[in-house]
N, CA, C and O of each residue as an XYZ file, in Angstrom:
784
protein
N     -71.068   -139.437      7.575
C     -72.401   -139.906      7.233
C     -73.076   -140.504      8.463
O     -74.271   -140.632      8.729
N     -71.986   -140.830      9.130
C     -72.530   -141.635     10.620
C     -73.767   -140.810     11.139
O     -74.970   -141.048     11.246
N     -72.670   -139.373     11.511
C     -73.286   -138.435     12.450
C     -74.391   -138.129     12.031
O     -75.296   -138.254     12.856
N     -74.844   -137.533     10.395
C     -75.968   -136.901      9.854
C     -76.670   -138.034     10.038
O     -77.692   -137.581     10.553
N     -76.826   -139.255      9.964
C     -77.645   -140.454      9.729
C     -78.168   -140.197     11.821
O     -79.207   -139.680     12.231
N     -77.667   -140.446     12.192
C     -78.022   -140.559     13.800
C     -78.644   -139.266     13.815
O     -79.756   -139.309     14.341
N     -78.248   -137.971     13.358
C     -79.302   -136.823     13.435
C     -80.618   -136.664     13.001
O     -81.516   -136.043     13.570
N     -80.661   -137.280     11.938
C     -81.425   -137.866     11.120
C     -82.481   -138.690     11.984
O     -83.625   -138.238     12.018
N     -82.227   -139.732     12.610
C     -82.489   -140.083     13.746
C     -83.626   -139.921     14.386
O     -84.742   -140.439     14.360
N     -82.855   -138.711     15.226
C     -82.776   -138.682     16.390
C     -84.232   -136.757     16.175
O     -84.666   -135.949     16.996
N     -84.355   -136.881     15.085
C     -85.153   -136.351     14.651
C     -86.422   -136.891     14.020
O     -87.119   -136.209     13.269
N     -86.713   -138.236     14.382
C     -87.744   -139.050     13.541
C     -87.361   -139.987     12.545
O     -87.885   -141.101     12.533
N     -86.785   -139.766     11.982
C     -86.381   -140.795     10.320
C     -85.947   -141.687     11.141
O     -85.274   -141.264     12.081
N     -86.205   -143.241     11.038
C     -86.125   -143.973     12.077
C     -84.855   -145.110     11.246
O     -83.999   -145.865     11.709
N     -85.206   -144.811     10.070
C     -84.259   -145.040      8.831
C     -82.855   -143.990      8.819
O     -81.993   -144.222      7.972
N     -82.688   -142.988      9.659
C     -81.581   -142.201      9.659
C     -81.627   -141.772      8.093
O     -80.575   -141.411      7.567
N     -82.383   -141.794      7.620
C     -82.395   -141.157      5.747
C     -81.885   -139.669      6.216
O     -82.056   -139.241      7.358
N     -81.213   -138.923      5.131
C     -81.314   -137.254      5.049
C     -81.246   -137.411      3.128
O     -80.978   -138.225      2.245
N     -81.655   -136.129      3.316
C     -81.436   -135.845      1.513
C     -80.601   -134.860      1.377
O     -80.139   -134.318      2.382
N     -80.216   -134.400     -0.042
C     -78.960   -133.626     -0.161
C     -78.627   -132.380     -1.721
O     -79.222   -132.580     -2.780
N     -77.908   -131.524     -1.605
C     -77.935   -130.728     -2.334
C     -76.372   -130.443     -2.724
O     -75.482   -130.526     -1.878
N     -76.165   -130.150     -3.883
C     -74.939   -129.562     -4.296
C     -75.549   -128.062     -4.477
O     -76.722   -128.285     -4.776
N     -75.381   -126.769     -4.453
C     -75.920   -125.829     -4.943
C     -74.417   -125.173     -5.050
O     -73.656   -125.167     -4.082
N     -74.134   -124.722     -6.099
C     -72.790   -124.031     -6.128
C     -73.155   -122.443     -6.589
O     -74.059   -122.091     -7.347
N     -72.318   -121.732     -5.998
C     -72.684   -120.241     -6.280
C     -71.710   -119.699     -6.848
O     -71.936   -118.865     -7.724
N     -70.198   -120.084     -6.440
C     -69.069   -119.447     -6.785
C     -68.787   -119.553     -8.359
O     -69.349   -120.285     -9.175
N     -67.543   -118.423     -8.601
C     -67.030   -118.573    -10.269
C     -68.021   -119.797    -11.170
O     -67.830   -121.012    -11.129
N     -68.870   -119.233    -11.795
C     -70.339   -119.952    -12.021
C     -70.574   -119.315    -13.439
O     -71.388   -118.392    -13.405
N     -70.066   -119.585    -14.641
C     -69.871   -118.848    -15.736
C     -71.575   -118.776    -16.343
O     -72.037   -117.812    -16.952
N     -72.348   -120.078    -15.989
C     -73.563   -120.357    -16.512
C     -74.476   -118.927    -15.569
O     -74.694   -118.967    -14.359
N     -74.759   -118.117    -16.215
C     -75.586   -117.294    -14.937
C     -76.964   -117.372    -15.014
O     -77.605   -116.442    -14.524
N     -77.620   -118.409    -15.595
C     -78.692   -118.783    -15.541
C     -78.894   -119.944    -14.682
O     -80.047   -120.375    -14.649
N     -78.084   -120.490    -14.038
C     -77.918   -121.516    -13.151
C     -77.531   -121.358    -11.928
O     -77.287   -122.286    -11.157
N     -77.395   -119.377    -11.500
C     -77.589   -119.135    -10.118
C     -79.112   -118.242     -9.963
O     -79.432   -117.058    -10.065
N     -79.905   -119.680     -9.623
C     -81.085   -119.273     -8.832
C     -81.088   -119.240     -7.380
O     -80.231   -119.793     -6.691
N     -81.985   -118.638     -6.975
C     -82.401   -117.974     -5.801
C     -82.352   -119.159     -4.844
O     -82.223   -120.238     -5.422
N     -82.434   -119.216     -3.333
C     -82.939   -120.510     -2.445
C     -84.532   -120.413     -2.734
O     -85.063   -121.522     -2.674
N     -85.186   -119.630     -2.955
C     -86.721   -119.961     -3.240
C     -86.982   -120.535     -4.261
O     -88.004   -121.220     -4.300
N     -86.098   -120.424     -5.442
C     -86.319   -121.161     -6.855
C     -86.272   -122.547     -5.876
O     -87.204   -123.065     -5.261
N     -84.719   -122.996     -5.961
C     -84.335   -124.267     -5.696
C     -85.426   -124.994     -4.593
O     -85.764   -126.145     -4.868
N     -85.986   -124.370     -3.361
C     -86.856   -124.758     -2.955
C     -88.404   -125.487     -3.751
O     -88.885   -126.619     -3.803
N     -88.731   -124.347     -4.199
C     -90.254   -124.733     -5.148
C     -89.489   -125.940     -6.048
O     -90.341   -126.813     -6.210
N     -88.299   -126.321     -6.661
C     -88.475   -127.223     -7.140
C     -87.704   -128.387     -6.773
O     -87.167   -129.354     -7.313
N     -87.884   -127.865     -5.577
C     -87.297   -129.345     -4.849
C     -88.197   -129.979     -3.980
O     -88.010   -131.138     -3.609
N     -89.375   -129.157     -3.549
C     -90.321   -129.312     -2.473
C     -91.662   -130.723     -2.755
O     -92.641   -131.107     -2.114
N     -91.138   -131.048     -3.794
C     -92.478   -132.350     -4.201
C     -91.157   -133.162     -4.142
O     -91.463   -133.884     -5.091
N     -90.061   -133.570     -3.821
C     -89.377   -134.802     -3.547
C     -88.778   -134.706     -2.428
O     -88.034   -135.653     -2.173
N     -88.871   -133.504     -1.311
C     -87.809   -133.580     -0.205
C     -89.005   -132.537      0.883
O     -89.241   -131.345      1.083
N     -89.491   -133.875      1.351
C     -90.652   -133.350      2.447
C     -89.816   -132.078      3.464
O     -88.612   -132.015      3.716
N     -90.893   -131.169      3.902
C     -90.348   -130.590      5.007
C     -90.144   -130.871      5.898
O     -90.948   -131.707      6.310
N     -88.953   -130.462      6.958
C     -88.915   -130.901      8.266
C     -87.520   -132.407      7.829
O     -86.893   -132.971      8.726
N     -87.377   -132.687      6.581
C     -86.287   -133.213      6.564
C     -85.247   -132.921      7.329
O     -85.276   -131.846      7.927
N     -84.095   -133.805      7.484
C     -82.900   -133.670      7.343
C     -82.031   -133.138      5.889
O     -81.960   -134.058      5.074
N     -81.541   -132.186      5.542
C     -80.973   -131.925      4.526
C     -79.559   -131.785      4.696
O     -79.421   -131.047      5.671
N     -77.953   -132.255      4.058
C     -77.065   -132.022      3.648
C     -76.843   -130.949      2.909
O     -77.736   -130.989      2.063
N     -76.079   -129.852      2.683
C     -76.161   -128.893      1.752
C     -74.153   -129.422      1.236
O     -73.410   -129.603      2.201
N     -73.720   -129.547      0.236
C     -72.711   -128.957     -0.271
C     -72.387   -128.061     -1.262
O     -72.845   -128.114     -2.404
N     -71.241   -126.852     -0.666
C     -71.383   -125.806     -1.084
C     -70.259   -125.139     -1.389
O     -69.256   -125.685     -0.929
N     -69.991   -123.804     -2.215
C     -68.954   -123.321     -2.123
C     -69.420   -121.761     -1.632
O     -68.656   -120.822     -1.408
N     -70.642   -121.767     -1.551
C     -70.999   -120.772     -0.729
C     -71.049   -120.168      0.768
O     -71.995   -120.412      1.516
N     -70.126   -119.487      1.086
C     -69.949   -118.874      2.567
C     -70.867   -118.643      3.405
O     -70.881   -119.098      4.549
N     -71.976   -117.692      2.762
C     -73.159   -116.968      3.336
C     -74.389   -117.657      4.029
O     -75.443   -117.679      3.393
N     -74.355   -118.074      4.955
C     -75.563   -118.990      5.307
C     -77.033   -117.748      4.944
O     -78.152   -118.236      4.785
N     -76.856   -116.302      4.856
C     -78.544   -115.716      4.791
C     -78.817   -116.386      3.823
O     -79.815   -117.064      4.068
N     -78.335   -116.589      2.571
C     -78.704   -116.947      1.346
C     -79.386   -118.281      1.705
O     -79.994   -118.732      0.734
N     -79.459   -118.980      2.710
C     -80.037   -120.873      2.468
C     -81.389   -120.143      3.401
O     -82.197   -121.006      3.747
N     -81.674   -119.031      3.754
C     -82.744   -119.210      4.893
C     -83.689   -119.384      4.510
O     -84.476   -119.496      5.450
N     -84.443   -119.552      3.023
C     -85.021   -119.960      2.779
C     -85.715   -121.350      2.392
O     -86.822   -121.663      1.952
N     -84.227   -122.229      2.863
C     -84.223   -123.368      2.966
C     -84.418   -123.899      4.419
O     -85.036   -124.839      4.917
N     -83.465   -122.691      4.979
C     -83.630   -123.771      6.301
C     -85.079   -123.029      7.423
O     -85.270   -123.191      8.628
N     -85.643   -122.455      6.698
C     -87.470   -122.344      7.265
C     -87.819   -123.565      7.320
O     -88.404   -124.135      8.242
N     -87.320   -124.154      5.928
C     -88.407   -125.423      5.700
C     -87.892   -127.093      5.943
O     -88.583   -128.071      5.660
N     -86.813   -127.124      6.405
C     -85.461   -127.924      6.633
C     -84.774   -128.178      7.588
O     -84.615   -127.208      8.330
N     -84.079   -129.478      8.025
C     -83.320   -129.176      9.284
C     -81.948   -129.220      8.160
O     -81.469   -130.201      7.591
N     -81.502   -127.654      8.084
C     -80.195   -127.629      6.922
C     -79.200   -128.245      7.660
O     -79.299   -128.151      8.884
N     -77.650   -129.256      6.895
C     -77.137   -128.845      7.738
C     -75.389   -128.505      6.343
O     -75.260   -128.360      5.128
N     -74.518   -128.535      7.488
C     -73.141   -128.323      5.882
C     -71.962   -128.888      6.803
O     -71.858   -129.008      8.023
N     -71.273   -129.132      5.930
C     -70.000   -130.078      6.497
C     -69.475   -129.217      7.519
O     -68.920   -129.947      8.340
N     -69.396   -128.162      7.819
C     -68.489   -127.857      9.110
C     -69.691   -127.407      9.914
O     -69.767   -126.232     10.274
N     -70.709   -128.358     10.236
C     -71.616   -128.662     11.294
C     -71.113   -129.771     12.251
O     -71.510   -130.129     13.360
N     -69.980   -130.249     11.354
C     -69.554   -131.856     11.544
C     -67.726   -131.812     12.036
O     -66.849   -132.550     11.588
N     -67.543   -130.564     13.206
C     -66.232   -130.083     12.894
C     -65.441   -131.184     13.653
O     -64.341   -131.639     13.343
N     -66.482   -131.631     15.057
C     -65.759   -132.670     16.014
C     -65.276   -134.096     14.810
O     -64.204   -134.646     14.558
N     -66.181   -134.206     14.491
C     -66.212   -135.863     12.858
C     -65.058   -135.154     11.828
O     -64.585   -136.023     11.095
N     -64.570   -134.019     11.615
C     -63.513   -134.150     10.842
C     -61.829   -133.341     11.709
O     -60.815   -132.713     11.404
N     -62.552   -133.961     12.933
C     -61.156   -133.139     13.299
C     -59.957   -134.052     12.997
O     -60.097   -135.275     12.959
N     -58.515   -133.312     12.734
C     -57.535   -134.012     12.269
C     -57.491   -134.344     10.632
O     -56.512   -134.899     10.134
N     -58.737   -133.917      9.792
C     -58.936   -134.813      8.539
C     -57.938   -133.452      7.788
O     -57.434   -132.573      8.487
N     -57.858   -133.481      6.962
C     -56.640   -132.499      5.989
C     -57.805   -132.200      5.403
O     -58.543   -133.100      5.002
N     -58.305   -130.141      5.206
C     -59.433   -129.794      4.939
C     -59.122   -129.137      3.103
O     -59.784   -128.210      2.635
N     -57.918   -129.924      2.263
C     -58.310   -130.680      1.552
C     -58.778   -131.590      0.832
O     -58.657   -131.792     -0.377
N     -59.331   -132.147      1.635
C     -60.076   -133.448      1.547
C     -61.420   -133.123      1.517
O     -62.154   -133.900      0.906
N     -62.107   -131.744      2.257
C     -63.269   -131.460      2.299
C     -64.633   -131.639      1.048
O     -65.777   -132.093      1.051
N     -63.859   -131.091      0.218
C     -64.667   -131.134     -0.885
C     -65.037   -132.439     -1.716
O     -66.070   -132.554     -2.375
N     -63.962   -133.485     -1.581
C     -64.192   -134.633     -1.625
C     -65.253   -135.448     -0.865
O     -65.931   -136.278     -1.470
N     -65.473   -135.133      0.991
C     -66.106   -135.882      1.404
C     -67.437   -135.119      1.335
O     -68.350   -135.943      1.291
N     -67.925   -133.763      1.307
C     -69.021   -133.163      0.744
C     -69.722   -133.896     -0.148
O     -70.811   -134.410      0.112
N     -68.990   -133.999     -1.506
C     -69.106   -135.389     -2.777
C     -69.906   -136.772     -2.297
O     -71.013   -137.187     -2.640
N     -68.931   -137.325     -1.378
C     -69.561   -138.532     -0.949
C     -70.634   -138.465     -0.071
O     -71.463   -139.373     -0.143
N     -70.787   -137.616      0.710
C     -71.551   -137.498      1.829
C     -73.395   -137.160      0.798
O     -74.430   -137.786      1.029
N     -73.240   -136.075     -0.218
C     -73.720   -135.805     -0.909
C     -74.549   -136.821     -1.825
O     -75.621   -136.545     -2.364
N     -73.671   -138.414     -1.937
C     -73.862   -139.079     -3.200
C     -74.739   -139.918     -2.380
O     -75.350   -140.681     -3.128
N     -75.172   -140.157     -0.688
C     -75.534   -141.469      0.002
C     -76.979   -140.207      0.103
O     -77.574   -140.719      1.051
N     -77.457   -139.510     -0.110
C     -78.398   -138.691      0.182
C     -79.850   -139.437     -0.701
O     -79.960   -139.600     -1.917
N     -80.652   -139.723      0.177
C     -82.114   -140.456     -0.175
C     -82.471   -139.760     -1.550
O     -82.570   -140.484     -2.541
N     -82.679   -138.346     -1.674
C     -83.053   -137.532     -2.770
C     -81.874   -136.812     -2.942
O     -81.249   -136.496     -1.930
N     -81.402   -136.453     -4.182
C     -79.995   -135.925     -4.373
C     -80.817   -134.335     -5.329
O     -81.877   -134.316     -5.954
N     -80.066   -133.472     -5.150
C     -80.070   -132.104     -6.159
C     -79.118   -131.294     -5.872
O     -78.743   -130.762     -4.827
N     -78.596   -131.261     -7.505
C     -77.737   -130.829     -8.345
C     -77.648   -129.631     -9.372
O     -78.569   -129.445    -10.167
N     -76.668   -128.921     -9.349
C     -76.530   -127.740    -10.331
C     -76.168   -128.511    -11.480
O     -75.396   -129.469    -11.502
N     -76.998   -127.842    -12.732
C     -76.669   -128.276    -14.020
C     -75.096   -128.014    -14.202
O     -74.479   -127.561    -13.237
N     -74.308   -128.330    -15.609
C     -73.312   -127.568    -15.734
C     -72.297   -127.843    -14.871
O     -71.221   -127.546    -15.390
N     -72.139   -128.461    -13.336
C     -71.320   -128.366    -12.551
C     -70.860   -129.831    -12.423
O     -71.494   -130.824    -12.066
N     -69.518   -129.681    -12.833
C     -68.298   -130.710    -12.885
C     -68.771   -131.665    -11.408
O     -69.183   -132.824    -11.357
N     -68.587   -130.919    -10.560
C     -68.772   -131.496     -9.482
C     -70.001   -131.960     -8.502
O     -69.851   -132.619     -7.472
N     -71.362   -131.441     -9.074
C     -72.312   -132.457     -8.872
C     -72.189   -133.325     -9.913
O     -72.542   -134.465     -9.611
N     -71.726   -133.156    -11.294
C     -71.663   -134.217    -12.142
C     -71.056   -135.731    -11.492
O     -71.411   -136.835    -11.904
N     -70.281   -135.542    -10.629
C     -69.583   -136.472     -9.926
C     -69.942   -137.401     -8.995
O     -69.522   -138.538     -8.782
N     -71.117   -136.478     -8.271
C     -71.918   -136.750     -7.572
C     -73.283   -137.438     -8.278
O     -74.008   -138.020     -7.470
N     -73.540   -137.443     -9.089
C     -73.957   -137.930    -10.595
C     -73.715   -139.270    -10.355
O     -74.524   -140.068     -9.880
N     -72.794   -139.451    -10.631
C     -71.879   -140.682    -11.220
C     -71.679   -141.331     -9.979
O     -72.192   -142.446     -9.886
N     -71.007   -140.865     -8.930
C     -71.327   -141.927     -7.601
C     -72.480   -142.661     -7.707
O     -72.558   -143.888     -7.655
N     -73.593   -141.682     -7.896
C     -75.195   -142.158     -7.133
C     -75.580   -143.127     -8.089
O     -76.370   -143.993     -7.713
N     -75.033   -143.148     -9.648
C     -74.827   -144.184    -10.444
C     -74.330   -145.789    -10.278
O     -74.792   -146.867    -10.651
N     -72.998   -145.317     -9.428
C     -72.290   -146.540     -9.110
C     -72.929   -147.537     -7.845
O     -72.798   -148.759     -7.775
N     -73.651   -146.656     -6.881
C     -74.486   -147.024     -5.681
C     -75.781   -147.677     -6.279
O     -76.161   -148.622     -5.587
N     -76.500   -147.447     -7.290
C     -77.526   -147.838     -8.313
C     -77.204   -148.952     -8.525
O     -77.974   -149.814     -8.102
N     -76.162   -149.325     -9.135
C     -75.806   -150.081    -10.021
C     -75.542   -151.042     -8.788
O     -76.225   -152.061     -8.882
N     -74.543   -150.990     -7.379
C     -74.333   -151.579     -6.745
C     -75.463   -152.620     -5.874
O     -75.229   -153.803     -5.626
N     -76.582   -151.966     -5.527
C     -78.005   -151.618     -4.605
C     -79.046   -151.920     -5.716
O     -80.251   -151.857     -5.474
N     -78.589   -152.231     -6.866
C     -80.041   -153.057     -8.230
C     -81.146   -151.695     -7.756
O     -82.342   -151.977     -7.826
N     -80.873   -150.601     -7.399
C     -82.145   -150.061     -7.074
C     -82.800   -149.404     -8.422
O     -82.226   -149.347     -9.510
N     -84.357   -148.831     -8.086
C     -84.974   -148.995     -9.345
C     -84.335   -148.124    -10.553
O     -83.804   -147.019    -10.660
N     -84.737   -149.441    -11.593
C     -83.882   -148.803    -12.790
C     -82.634   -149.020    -13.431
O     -82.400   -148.830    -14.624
N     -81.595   -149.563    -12.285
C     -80.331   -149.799    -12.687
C     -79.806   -150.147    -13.720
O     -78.774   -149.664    -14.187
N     -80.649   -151.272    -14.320
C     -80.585   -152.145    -15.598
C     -80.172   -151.168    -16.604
O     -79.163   -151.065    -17.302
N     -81.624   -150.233    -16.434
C     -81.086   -149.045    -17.599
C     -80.429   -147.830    -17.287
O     -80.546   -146.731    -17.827
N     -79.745   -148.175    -16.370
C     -78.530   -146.866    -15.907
C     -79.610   -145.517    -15.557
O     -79.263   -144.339    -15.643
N     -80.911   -145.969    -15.169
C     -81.720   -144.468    -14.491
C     -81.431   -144.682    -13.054
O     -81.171   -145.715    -12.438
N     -81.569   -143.140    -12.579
C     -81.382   -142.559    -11.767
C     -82.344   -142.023    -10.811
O     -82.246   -140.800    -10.711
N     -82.919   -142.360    -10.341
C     -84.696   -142.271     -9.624
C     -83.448   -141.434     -8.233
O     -82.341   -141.676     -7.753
N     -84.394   -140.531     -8.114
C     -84.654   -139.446     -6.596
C     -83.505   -138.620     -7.248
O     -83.397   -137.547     -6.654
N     -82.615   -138.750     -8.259
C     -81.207   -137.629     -8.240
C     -81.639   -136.262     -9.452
O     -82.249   -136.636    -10.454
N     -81.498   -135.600     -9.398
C     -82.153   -133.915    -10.028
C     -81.498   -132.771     -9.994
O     -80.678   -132.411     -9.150
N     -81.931   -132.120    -11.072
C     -81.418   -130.635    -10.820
C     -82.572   -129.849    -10.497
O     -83.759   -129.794    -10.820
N     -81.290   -128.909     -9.279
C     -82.651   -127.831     -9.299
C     -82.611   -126.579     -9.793
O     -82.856   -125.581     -9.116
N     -82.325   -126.573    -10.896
C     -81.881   -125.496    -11.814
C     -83.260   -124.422    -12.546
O     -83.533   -123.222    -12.554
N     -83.843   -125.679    -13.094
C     -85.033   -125.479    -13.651
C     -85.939   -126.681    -14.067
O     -85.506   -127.820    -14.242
N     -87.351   -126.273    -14.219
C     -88.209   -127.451    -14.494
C     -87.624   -128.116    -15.480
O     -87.175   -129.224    -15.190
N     -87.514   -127.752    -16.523
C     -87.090   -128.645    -17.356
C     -86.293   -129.658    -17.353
O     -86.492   -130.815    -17.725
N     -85.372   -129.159    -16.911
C     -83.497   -129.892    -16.438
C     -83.798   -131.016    -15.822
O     -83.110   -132.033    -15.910
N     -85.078   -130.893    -15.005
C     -84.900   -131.350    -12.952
C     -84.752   -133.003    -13.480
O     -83.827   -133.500    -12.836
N     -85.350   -134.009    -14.430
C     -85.708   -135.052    -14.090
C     -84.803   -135.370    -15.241
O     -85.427   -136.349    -15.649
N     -83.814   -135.265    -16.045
C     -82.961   -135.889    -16.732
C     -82.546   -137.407    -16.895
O     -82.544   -138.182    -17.851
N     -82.118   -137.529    -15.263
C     -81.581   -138.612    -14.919
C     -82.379   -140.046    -14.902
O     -81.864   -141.154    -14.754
N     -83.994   -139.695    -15.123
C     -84.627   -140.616    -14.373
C     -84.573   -141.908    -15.762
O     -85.133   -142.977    -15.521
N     -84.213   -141.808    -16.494
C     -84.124   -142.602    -18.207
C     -82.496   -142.838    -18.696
O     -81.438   -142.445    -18.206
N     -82.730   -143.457    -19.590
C     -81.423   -143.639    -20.195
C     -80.904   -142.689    -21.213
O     -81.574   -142.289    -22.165
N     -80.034   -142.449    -21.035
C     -79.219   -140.755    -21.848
C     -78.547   -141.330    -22.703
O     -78.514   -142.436    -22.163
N     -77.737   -141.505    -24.016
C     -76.755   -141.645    -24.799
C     -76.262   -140.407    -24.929
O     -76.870   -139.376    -25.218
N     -74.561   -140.644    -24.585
C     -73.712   -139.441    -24.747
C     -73.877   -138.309    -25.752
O     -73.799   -138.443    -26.973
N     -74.038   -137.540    -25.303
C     -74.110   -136.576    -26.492
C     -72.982   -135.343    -26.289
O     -71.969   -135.629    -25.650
N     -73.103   -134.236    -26.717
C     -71.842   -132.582    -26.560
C     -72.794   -131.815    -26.180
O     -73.883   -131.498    -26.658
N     -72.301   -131.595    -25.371
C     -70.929   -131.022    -24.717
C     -71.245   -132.391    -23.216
O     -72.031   -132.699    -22.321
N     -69.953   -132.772    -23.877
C     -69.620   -134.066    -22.753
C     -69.613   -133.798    -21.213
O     -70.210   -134.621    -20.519
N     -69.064   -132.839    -20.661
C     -68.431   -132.042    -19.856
C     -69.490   -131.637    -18.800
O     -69.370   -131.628    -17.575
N     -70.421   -131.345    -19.468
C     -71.700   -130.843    -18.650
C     -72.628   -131.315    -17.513
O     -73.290   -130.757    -16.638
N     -72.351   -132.808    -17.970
C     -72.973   -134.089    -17.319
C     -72.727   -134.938    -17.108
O     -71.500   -134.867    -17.189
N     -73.047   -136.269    -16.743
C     -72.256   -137.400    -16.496
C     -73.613   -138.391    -17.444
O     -74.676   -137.990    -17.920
N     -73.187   -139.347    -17.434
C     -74.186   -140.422    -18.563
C     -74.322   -141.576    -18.186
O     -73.388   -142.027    -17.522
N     -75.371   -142.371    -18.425
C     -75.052   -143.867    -17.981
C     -74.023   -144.693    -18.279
O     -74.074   -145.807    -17.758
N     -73.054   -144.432    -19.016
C     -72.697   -145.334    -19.653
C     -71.181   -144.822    -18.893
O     -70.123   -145.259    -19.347
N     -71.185   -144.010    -17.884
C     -69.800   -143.953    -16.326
C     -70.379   -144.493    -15.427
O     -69.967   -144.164    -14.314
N     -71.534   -145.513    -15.458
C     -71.740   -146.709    -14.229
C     -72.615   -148.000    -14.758
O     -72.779   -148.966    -14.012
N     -73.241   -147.959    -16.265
C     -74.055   -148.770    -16.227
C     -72.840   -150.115    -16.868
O     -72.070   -150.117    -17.828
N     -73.102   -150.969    -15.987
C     -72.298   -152.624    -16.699
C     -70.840   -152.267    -16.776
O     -70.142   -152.815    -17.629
N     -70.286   -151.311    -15.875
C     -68.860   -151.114    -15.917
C     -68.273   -152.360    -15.819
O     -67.335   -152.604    -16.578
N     -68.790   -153.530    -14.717
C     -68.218   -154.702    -14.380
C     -68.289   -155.492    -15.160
O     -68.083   -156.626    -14.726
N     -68.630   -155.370    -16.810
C     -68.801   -156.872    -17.625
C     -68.316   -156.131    -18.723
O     -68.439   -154.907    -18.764
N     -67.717   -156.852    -19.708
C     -67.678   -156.504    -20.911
C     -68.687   -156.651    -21.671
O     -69.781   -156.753    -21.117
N     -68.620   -156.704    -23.097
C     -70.114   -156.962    -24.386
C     -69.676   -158.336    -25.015
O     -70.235   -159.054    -25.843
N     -69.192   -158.384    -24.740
C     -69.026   -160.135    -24.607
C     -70.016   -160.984    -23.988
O     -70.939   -161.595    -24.526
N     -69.648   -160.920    -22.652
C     -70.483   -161.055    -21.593
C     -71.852   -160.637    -21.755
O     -72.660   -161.554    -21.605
N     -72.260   -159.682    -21.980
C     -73.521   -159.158    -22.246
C     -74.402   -159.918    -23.346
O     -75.528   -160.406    -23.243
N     -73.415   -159.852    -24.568
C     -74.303   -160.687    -25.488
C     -74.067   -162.253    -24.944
O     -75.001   -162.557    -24.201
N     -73.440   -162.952    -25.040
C     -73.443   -164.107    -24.889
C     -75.104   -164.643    -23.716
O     -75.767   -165.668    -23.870
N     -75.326   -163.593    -22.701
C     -76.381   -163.599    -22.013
C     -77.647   -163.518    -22.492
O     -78.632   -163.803    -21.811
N     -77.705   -163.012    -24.037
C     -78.727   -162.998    -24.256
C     -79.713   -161.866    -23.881
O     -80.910   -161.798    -24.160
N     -78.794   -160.816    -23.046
C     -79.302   -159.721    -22.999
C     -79.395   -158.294    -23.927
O     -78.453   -158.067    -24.686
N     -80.180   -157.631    -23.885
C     -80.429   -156.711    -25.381
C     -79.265   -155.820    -24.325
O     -79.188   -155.804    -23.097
N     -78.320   -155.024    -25.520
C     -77.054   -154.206    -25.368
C     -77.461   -152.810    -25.711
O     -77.610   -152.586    -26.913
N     -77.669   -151.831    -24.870
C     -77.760   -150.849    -25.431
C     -76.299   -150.114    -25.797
O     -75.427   -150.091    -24.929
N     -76.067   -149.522    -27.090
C     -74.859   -148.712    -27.687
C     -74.958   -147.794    -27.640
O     -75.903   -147.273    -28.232
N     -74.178   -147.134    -27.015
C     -74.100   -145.435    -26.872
C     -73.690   -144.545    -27.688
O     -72.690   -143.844    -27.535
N     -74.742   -144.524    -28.959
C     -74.174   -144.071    -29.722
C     -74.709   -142.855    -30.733
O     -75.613   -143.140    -31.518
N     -74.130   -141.424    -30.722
C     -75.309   -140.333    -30.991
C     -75.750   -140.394    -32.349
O     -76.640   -139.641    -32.743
């Protein structure tokens, strides 16, 4: 995160900000959830100015497929970063993709996928950590899918669990993990119950 943050940089963002993407292509059973880089662009392009810094994590090989991203983008993907993980066990990769992924100013995510779901739930726990806006009610401001319009802004409100569990992650895997309802009521604070 060091390195992308100083690139970041060293490119203007004086804040070292970059923003970030999960886009998964591989064994992808949902096939309405492999859109194009021009989809994902148009609906990513009103929260992630051009000329950004962008993170991509991926299980996709093919860099032609992002060139429509990186017209508009300074793209970049974890083995941009080969000197920063030399020695690291490149099982670990996909893990630090995850994290690297979860510190991203604007986050976007494939619906359906276990593993932006995760990335989900980090950017939850960083929320929750950072009071940033919303936390209270376990929303999620700048994190999205870019799947489709509809999908894109899910996060920005409070969700109660619903089925298929699996699909998504919910407030209620970061909101007030640190207190019990004990605690909560005794405060005098209204409790929301997660309950469908």
């Amino acid at each position: 995160m060091a390195a992308l943050r100083e690139r970041s940089r060293n490119r203007g963002n004086i804040n070292g900000e970059y923003d970030s993407f999960h886009i998964r292509r591989g064994d992808f059973q949902y096939k309405d959830m492999l859109v194009d880089a021009n989809a994902i662009y148009n609906n990513a392009k009103e929260e992630i100015p051009d000329n950004s810094t962008v993170f991509v994590a991926t299980d996709h090989m093919g860099k032609p497929f992002f060139q429509p991203l990186a017209d508009k983008y300074d793209l970049v993907f974890l083995k941009d970063f080969e000197k920063e993980l030399e020695g690291v066990n490149t099982n670990l990769y996909g893990m630090i993709d995850q994290l690297v992924a979860s510190r991203g100013r604007v986050f976007f995510g494939c619906m359906h996928s276990t593993f932006t779901g995760f990335i989900f739930r980090m950017r939850g726990y960083h929320a929750q950590k950072d009071k940033a806006l919303g936390w209270e009610r376990g929303a999620l401001h700048n994190s999205f899918y870019y799947t489709s319009a509809g999908d894109k802004r899910k996060y920005e409100q409070y969700t109660p669990m619903h089925p298929p569990t699996y699909a998504r992650e919910f407030p209620t895997s970061w909101r007030d993990i640190d207190r019990g309802i004990e605690e909560m009521l005794s405060s005098g604070e209204e409790v929301v119950v997660d309950v469908e």
